[in-house]
C-alpha positions in Angstrom: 96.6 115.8 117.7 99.0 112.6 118.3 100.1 112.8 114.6 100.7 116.2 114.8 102.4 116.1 118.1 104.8 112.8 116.7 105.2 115.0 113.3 107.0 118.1 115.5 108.8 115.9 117.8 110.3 114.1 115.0 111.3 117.2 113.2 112.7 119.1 116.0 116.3 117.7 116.3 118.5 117.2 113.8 120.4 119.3 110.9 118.8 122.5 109.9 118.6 125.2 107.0 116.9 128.3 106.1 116.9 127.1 102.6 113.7 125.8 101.3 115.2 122.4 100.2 113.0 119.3 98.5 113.3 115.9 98.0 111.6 113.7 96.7 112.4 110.0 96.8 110.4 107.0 94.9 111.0 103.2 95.6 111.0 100.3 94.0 111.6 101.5 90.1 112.8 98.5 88.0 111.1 96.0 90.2 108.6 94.0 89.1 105.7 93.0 91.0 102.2 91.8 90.2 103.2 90.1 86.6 99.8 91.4 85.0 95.7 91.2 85.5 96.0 87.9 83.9 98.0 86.5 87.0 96.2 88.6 89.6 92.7 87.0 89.0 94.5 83.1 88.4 95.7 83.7 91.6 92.6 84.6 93.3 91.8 81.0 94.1 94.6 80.3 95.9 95.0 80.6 100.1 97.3 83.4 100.0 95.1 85.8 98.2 93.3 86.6 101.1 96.9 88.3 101.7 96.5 90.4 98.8 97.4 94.0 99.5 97.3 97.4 97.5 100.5 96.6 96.0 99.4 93.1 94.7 96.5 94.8 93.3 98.2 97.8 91.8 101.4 97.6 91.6 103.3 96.3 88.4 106.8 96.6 86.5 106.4 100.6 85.0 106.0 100.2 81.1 107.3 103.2 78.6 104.3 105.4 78.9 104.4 105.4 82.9 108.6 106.4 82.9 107.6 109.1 80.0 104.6 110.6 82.0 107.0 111.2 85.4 109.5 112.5 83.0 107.0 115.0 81.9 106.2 116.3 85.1 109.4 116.5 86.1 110.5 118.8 82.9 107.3 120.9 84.0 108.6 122.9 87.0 111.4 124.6 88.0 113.2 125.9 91.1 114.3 129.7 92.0 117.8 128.6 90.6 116.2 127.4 87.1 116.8 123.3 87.7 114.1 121.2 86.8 112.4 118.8 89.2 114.4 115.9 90.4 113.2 112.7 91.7 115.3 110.6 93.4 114.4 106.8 92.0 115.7 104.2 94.1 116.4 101.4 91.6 116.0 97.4 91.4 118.9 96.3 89.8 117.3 92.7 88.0 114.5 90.9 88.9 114.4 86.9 89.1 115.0 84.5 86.2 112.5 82.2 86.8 113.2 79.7 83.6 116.8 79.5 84.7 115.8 79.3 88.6 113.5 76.0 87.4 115.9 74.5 85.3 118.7 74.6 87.7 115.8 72.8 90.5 115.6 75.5 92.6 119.5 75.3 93.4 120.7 78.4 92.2 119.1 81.9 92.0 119.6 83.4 88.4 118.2 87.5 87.9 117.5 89.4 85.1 118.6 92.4 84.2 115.8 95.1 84.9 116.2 97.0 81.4 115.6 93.3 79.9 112.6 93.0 81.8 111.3 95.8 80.0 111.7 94.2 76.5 110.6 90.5 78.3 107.0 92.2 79.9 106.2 95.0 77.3 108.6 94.4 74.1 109.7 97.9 75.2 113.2 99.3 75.0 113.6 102.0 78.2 117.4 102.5 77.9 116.9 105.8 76.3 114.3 107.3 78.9 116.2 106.8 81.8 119.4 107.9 80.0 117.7 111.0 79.0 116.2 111.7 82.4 119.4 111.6 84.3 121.0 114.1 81.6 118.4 115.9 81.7 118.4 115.9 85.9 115.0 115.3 85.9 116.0 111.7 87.8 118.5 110.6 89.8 118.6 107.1 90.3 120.0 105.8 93.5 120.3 101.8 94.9 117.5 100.1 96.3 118.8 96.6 95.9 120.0 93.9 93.4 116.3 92.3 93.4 113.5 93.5 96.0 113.4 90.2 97.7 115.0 88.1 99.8 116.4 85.2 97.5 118.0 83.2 100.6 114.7 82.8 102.1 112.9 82.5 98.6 115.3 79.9 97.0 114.5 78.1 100.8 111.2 77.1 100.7 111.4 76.7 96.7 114.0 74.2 97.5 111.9 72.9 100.6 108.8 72.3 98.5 106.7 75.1 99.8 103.2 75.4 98.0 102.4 78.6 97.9 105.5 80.1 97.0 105.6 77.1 93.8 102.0 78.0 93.2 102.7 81.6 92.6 106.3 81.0 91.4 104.8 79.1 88.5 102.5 82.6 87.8 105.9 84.2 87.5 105.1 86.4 91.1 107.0 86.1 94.4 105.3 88.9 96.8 103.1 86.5 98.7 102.5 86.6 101.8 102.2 83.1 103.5 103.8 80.8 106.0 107.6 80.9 105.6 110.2 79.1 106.9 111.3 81.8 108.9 110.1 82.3 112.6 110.1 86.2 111.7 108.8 86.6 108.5 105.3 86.3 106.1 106.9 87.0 103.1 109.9 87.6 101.0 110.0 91.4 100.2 112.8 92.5 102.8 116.0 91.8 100.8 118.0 92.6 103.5 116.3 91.2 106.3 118.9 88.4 107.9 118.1 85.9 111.2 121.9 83.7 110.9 125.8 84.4 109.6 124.8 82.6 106.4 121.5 84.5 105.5 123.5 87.8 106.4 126.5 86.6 104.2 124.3 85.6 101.4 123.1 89.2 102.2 125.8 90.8 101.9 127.1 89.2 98.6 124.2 90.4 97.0 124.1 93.8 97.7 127.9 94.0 96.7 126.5 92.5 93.1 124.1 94.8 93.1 125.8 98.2 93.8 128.5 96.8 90.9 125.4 96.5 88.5 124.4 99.3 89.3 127.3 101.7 88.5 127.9 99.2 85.1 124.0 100.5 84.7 124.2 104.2 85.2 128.2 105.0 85.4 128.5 106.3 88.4 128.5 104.8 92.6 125.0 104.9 94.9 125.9 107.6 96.9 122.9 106.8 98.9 121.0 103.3 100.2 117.6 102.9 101.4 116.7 99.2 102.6 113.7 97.4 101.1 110.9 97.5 103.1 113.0 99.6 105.4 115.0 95.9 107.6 118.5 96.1 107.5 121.4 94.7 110.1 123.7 97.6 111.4 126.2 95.7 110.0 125.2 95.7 106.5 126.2 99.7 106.9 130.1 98.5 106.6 129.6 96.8 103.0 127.5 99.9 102.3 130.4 102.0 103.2 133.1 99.9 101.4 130.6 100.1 98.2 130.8 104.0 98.3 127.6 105.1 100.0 127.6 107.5 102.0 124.2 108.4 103.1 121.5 106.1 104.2 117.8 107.2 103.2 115.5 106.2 106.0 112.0 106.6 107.9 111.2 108.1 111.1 111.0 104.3 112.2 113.0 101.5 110.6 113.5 97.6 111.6 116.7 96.7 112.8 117.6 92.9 112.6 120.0 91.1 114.6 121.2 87.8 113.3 123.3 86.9 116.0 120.3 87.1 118.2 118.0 86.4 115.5 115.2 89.1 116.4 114.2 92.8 115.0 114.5 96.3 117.1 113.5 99.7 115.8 115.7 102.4 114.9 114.7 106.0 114.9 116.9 108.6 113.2 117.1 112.3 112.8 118.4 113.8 109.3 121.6 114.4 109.5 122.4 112.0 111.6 125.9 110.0 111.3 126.8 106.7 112.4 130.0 105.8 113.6 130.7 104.8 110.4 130.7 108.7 109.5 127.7 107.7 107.0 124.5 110.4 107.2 120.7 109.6 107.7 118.3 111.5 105.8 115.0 111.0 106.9 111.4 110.9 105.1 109.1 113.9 106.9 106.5 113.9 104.0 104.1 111.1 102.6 102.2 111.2 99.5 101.0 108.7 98.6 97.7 108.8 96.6 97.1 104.9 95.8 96.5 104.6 99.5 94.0 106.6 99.8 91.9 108.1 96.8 89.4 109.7 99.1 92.1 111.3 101.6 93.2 115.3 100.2 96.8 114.3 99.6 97.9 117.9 98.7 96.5 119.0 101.6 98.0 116.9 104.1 101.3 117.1 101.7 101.8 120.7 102.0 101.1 120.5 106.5 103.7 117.8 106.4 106.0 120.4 104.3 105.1 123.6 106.2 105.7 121.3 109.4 109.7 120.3 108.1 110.5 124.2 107.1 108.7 125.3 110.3 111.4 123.4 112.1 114.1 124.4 109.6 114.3 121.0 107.9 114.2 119.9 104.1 111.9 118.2 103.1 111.7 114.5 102.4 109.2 113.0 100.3 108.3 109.5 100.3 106.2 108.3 96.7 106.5 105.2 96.0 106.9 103.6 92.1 103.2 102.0 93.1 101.4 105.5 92.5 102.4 105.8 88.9 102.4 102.1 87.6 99.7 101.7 84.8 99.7 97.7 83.8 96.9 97.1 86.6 94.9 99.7 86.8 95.7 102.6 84.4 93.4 105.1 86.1 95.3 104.7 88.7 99.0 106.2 87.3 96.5 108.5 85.9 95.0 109.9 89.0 98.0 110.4 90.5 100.0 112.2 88.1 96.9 114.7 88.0 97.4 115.0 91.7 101.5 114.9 91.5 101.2 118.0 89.3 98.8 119.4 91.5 101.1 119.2 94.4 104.2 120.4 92.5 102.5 123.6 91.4 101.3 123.9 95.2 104.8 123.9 96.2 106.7 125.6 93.8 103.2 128.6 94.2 103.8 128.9 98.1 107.7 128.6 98.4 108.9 130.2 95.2 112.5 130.0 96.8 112.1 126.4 96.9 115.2 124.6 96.0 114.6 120.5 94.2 117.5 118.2 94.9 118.1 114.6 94.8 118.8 112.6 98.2 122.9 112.4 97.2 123.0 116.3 96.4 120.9 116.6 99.8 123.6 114.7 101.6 126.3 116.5 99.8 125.0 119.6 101.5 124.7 118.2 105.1 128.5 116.6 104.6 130.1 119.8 104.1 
């Protein structure tokens, strides 16, 4: 009753449509996470492990065959206007160079390129998937950040001597959670989390890097933003805005962090929203997310959430994360959920045949005009 009560209230205000509009937008692509089993069960002995969530257990860099599979979902439906299925993947632009960070002492923070972390991990070559995909408009990618993590805090306590974070540097992984040298903060997944004027500057520089990589990548500006693990500073909303973006993908609930006062706030949104910058919120009204759950119905509680957001006249938002479709720990997973992916598609496209698939930037496109 609560849930549905909170699901209403947060649907009511905001910009509305007649039109049957979907979205669906997927985190963390590029990214890599839990290096492989081999490092999962090494790291079993350590303190931190007790830590270990879903995402450490399941969660890995996607490999060929994972990227191909969503591809071939998303070339498997169509809308009333004949385009395909589009899902919005919000892109890691490189992930740490951890030989180069070593040799250099834990002084300077190197990254790699994600596509070379394809051919590093696998000895796979994904330039032509994605390339295809986004011709094809069965993805769009959009920015997520230059690395999901926090490298001013990381590069820290490397520097400082930490042991957890060497114990599971030296296994190649970084998404511990353990004592940090921050007052606010367990581990190092919020890129753009900031508590002082030099971790917000630091910040700032890197998400400039990264939106640059990131057209050199794909050829075109991030029309739209969402913040790892959903911490940003209002002010990071400026170099967003200098950088070309223009709408700012979001939660019902996201973590505001002040630097000058060094604390965090949440900040609720309604799509449509627009800052005083002029930028737009859009704002995630549907979860599925199978890995969480096996034993919950997901298609179930997937088509409420979207009979909910058109009730009210809203699109709807989809949050799936890159987690549900990740192979290199537990293939049965990716496999699971891409049944049940398919499953939902074909419940939505069945009970709204006007349904209309856009990407988050299109989405915002349309609430601009």
């Amino acid at each position: 009753m609560i849930k549905n009560i909170i699901k209403n209230l947060s649907n009511l205000p905001g910009w509305r449509t007649n039109r049957k509009i979907v979205v669906i937008e997927s985190d963390d692509w590029g990214s890599i996470r839990m290096p492989n089993k081999e490092t999962f069960d090494n790291l079993k002995n350590n303190s931190f492990s007790k830590e270990f969530s879903l995402y450490d257990k399941l969660d890995s860099l996607e490999c060929r065959k994972d990227f191909q599979a969503l591809l071939d979902v998303g070339s498997s439906y169509k809308d009333f206007k004949n385009k395909p299925l589009v899902f919005t993947l919000n892109t890691v632009m490189q992930n740490p160079d951890f030989k180069k960070i070593r040799d250099s002492e834990f002084n300077m923070f190197y990254g790699k390129p994600f596509l070379q972390s394809y051919q590093d991990y696998y000895g796979e070559n994904l330039e032509d998937l994605w390339s295809k995909g986004i011709k094809e408009n069965i993805i769009r990618p959009q920015f997520h950040a230059r690395e999901h993590l926090n490298a001013y805090l990381w590069m820290t306590d490397l520097k400082n001597g930490n042991k957890d974070v060497l114990d599971a540097f030296d296994r190649g992984y970084f998404g511990l959670r353990t004592k940090t040298s921050s007052k606010l903060r367990k581990h190092y997944l919020a890129t753009y989390f900031s508590e002082s004027q030099e971790e917000f500057n630091a910040v700032s520089l890197a998400t400039i890097q990264g939106l640059d990589m990131f057209k050199e990548v794909f050829g075109y500006d991030s029309k739209t933003f969402i913040a790892s693990n959903y911490f940003w500073p209002k002010e990071l909303e400026n170099i967003l805005l200098d950088k070309g973006v223009l709408g700012i993908q979001s939660q019902r609930g996201n973590n505001n962090t002040d630097y000058k006062k060094g604390s965090i706030s949440i900040k609720r949104f309604k799509i449509g929203q627009k800052n005083e910058l002029g930028q737009t919120y859009i704002v995630r009204n549907v979860l599925f997310e199978p890995y969480s759950d096996p034993n919950k119905d997901w298609i179930k509680s997937g088509i409420e959430d979207i009979d909910n957001a058109f009730f009210w006249k809203k699109p709807a938002v989809i949050c799936m994360h890159r987690i549900n479709f990740a192979s290199t720990m537990d293939v049965k997973n990716r496999d699971r959920n891409l049944k049940l992916l398919n499953k939902f598609v074909s419940e939505i496209v069945r009970r709204y045949p006007e349904v209309e698939f856009m990407s988050s930037d299109e989405l915002v496109e349309e609430i601009r005009l």
